[in-house]
N, C-alpha and C positions, 0 to 999 in steps of 0.2 A: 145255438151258436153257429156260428159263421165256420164251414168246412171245405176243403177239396181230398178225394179220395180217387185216385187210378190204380188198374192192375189190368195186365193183360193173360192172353200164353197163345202159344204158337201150336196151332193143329196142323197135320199132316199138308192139308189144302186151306188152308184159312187158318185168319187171324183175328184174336177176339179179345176187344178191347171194352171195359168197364169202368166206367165216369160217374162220381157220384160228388154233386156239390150239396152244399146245405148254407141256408141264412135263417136268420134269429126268427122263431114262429114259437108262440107258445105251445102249441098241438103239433103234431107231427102231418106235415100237411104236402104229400109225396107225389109225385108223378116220373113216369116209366115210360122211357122209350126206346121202342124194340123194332128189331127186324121183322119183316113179315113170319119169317120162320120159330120165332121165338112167341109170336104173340100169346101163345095156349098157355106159356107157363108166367105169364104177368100175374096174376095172383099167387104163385108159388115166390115168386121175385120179390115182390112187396110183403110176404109173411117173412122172409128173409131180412128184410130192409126193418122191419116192424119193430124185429126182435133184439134188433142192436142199437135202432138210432129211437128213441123214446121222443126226439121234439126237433123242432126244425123246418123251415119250407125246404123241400129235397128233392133234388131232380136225377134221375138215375137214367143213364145210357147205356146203350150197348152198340159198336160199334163191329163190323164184319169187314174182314180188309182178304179178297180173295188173293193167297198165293200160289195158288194150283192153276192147270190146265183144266180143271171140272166147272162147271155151268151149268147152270139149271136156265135158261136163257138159248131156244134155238130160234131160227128164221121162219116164219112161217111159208111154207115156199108159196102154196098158192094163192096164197094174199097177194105177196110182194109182185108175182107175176100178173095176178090180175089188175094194180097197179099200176106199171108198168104200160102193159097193154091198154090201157083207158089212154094214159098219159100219151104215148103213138099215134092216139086215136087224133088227139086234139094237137102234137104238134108230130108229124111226120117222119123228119128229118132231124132229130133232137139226140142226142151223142147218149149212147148206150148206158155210160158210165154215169152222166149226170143222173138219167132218169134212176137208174140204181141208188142212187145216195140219197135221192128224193123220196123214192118208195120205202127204205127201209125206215124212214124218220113216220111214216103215216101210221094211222091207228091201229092195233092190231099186226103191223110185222111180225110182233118178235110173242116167242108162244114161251111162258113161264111156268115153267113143272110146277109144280109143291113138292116142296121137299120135307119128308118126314123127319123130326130131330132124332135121333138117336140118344139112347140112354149114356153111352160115354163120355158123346159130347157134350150132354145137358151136365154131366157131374161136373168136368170141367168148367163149365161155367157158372155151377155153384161154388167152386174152390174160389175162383177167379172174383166173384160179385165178395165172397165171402174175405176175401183180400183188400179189396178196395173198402171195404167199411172196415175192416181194422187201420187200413191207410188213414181213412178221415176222421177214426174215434181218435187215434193218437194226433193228427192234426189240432183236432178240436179239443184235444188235453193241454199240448202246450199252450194254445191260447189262450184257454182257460187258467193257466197257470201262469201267464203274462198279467192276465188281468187278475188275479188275486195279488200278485207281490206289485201290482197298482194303487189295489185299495188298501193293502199293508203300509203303502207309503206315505197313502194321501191321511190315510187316519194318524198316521205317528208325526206328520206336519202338522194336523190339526192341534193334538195332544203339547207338541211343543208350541205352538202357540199359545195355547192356553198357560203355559206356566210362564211364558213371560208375561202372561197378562199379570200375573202374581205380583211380578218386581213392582207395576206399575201401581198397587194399589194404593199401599203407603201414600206412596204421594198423594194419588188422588185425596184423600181424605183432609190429608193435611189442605190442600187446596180448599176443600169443603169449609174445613173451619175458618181458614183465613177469608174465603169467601165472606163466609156470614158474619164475622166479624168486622170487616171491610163495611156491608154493608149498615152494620149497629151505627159503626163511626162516626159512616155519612149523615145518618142521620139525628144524632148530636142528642141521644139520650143516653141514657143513665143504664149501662149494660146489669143486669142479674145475672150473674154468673149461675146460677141454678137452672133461670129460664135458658141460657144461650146451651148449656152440656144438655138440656132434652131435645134443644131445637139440633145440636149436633148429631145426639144418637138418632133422632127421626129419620134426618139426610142420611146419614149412614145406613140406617135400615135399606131404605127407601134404593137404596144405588148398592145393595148388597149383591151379590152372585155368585156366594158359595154354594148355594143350592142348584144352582143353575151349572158350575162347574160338576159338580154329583151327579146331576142327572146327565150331565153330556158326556161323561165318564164312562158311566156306565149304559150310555146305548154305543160310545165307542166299542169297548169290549162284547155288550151283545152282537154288535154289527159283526166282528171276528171272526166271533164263534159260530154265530147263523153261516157265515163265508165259508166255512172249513165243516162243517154237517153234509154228511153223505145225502142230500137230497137236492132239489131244485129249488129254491131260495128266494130266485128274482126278484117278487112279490115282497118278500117279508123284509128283504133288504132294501126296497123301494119304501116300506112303511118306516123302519128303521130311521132312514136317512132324513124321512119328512120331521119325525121327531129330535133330529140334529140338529134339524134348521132351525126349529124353534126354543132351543134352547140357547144356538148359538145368537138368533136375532134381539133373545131378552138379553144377553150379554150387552150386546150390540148397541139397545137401548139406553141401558145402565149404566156404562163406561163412563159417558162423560169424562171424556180423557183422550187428547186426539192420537196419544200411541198405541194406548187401547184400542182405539177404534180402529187405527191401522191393522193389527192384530186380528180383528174380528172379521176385517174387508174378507184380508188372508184366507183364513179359515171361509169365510165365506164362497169364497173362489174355489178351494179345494173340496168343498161340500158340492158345488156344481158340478165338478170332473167326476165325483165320483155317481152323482147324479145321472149323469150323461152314459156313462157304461152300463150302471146298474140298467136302465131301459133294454141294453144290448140281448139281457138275461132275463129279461122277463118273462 
């Protein structure tokens, strides 16, 4: 799921700052990046990272903001001089200062210690990386708890629609019989009342969807319950829903009824949203 996590703290001469985003990946799919100074313990980073965030494309930073008078960054003098001196060569009379601001920007200027990490500062910045994923697991809580009282809603929309499909059945049927009876009329024979109640219960069979209510029932409530299971689900609630669909579209079929069928669109519409998220989690 989709995260942002920050934490910083304030050293003596420096400031260190850690950024940890995360978007929807089924695998935990991480990259790290570090100050020169820090590079050694990029595998110690990522077992850290490993142990808290289980899945996600996740990109972790580390960010050094100097607020001391210390450097690891001097002038290389006899470069910069040698420089300079080429530069004179080729223009003569050329202003001291410019040539200076010219030389310092060439290859080689500036001479860059290595700076060994020290263990206090390294813990600190264990505390700190270790801050920022508590930052993004509780980010990634509430969203994840946005989108459950989603699919809490979209399921109890679906659920009441189906019960007003309920109201509508009566009728339907009644329309059935007057249907076929309509049509005996027109046709100016001799009705059997024996043959016309089998040809009714057929159609009635035939346009039934208590079954189909049963089974959408109860992958509602599987759906739920998979949702609130202390595991990763995506997958299961991705199979879940495909089998909603199909239980909603024999509805759908069946109705023959255009308030029904309105009812089913419904529900159809709220089967997609919740379609649409569940991919989020997969």
């Amino acid at each position: 799921m989709t995260g942002f996590g920050k934490a910083l703290v304030q050293l003596p001469l420096k400031k260190i700052t850690v950024e940890i985003k995360s978007l929807n990946s089924k695998n935990l799919d991480l990259s790290v990046r570090l100050p020169q100074p820090y590079k050694e313990k990029e595998l110690e980073i990522r077992n850290v990272i490993a142990q808290q965030l289980e899945r996600g494309k996740v990109e972790c930073s580390v960010f050094i903001e100097v607020t001391g008078e210390e450097t690891s960054a001097t002038l290389n003098a006899p470069i910069v001089k040698a420089y300079i001196a080429q530069m004179k060569n080729i223009i003569p009379d050329a202003d001291a200062t410019e040539l200076m601001k010219m030389a310092v920007r060439m290859p080689d200027a500036l001479k860059v210690e290595r700076c060994e990490l020290d263990e206090q500062e390294w813990n600190e910045i264990v505390k700190v990386l270790n801050q920022a994923l508590v930052n993004i697991n509780e980010f990634r809580r509430q969203e994840g708890e946005k989108l459950g009282n989603d699919f809490v809603n979209r399921v109890s929309s679906i659920r009441s629609s189906m019960k007003e499909i309920e109201g509508y059945e009566e009728d339907r049927i009644k329309t059935v019989k007057d249907r076929l009876l309509q049509n005996l009329k027109e046709l100016e024979v001799n009705i059997d009342e024996s043959r016309y109640a089998q040809e009714v219960v057929y159609y009635i069979e035939k346009l039934d969807i208590n079954e189909e209510k049963v089974r959408l029932t109860n992958h509602l409530d599987y759906f739920l319950e998979t949702m609130n299971a202390n595991e990763h689900a995506g997958r299961k609630l991705g199979f879940i829903a495909q089998e909603m669909g199909r239980e909603i579209n024999t509805m759908g079929s069946k109705s023959n009824h255009s308030e029904m069928q309105k009812l089913v669109v419904k529900m159809k519409d709220e089967l997609e949203k919740i379609k649409e998220q569940v991919l989020n989690i997969l």
